[in-house]
C-alpha positions in Angstrom: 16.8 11.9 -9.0 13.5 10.0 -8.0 13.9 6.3 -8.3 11.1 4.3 -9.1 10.1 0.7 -9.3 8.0 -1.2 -12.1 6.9 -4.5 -11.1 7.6 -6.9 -13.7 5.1 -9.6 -12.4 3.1 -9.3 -15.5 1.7 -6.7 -17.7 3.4 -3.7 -20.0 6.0 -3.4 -17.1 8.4 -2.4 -19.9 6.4 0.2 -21.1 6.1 2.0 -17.6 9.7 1.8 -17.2 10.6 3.6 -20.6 7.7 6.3 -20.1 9.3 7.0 -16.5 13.1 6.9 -17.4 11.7 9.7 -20.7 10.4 11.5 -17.8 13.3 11.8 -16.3 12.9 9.4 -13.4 15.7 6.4 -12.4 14.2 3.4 -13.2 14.1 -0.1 -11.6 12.7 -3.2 -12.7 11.3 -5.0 -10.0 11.4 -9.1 -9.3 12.9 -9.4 -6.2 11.9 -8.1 -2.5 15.7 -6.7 -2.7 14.7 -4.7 -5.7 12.7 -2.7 -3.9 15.1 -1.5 -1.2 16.3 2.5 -1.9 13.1 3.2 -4.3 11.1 6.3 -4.1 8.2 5.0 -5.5 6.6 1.9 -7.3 4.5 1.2 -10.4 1.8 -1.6 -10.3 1.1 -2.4 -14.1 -1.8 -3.9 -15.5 -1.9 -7.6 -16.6 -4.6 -9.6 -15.1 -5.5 -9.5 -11.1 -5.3 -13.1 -10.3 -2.2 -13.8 -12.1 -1.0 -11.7 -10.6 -1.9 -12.4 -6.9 -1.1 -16.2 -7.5 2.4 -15.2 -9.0 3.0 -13.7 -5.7 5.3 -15.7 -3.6 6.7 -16.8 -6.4 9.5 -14.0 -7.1 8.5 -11.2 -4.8 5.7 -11.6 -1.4 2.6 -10.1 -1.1 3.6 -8.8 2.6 6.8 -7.2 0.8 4.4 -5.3 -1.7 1.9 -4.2 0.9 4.5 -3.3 3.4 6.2 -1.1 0.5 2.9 0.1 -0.5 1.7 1.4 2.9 4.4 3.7 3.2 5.5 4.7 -0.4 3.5 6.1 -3.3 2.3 3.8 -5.6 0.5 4.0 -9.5 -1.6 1.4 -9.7 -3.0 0.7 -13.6 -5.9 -1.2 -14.6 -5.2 -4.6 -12.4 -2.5 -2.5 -10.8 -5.5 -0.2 -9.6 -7.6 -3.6 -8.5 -4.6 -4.5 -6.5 -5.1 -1.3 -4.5 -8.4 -0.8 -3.5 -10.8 -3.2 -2.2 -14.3 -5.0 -3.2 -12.9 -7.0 -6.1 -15.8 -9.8 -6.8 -13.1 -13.0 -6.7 -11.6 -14.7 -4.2 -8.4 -15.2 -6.2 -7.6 -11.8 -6.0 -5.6 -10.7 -3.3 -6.1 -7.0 -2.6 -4.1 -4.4 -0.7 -7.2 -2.0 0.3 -4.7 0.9 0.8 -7.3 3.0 -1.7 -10.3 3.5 -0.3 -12.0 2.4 -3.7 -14.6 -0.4 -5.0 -13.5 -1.8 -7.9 -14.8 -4.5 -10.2 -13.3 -6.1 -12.3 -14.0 -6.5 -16.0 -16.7 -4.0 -15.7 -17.0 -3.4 -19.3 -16.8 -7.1 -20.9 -14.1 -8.9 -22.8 -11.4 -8.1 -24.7 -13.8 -7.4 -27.5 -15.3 -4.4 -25.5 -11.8 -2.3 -25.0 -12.4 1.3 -26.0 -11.1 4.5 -26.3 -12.2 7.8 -25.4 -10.3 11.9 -24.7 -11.2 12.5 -20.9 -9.7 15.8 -19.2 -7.3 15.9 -16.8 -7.9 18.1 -13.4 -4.4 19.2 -13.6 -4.5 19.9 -17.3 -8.5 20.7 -18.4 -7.4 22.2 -21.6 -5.8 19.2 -23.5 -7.6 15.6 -22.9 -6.1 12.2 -22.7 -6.4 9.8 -25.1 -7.1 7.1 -22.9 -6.9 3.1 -23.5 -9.4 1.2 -22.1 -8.6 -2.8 -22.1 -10.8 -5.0 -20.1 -11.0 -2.5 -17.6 -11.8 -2.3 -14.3 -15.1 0.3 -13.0 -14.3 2.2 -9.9 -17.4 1.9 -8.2 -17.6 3.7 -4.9 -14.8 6.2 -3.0 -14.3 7.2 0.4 -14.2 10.6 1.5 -10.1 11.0 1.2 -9.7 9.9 -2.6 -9.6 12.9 -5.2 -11.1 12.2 -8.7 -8.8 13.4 -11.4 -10.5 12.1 -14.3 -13.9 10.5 -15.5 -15.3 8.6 -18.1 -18.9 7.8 -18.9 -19.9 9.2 -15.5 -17.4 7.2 -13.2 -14.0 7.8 -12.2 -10.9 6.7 -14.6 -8.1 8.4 -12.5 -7.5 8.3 -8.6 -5.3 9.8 -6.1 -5.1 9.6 -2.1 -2.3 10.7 0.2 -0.5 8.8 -0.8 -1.5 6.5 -4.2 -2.4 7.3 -7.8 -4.9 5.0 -9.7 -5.9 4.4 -13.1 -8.4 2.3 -14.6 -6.9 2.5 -18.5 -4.0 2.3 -20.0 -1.2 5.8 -19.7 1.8 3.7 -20.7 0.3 2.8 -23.8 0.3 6.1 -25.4 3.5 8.8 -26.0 1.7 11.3 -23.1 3.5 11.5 -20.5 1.7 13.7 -18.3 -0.1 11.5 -15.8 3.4 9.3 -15.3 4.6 12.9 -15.0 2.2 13.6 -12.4 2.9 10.6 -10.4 6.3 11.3 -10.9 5.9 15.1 -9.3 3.8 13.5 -6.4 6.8 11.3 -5.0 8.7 14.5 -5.2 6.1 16.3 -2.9 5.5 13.2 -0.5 9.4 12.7 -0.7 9.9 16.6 0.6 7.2 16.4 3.1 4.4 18.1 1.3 1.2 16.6 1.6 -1.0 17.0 -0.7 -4.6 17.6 -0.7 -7.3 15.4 -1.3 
């Protein structure tokens, strides 16, 4: 069984954990550096960036996260995704840049301004996502090894590398499981040696 983390810094951490143990995955909430020891993979939920990179050190490091995150798959969502990649506009926020992604943040306003829209999936073009759009983040710019697998409005919504799956909405919020499903199916590959391409 794949075991996978959800860190509960902030966000809909819960959420992500139920979607993930429907999907058949072993779930672990995670608070501590210790909780991350044994897990296949990790969730990075949304919430807001700078809370989040300040509540770092508090429970659970920023070089334990990026160490885990170099060599393990990780779903990053909304500021989960911001965490990620790289270019974010603030000097609060602490960034990974293990996606090779631009992303700003609060590219579509306030709260006020969250939307929803159906986008297709590249794995599934035939049924569309209902995705949730909440203060979200704009993926701005990729390099050469990240693989769109969704768009919105003429950017990218949905981003995988080697390694790392992106998102700049909302899965967890919704009863589709398919993207967490997705993510879920990548560990397996990366777990069993199969790269996959980007």
């Amino acid at each position: 069984m794949i075991k996978t983390g959800v860190l509960a810094i902030q966000g809909a951490f819960a959420r992500h954990a139920a979607t993930l143990s429907a999907c058949g995955a072993e779930v672990r909430i995670v608070k501590y550096r210790r909780d991350l020891e044994g897990l296949d993979g990790l969730v990075l939920p949304g919430g807001e960036s700078t809370t989040m990179t300040k509540m770092m050190g508090y429970r659970i490091n920023y070089e334990d996260l990026f160490r885990f995150a170099e060599k393990n798959p990780v779903f990053g969502t909304c500021a989960g995704l911001i965490l990620l990649g790289r270019g974010a506009d603030d000097a609060r926020v602490r960034q990974f840049a293990l996606v090779d992604a631009e992303i700003t943040r609060n590219a579509y306003g306030s709260q006020k301004e969250s939307f929803v829209d159906d986008i297709p999936l590249e794995f599934d073009r035939d049924n569309a996502f209902h995705a949730i759009f909440i203060r979200a983040p704009r993926i701005q710019s990729l390099g050469n090894n990240v693989r769109v697998l969704a768009s919105c409005g003429g950017f990218p919504v949905l981003i995988e590398s080697e390694l790392h799956l992106g998102a700049t909405f909302h899965p967890e919020l919704t009863d589709d499981r398919r993207i967490h499903q997705y993510f879920i199916q990548k560990i397996k590959e990366i777990k069993n040696g199969k790269k996959q391409s980007t």
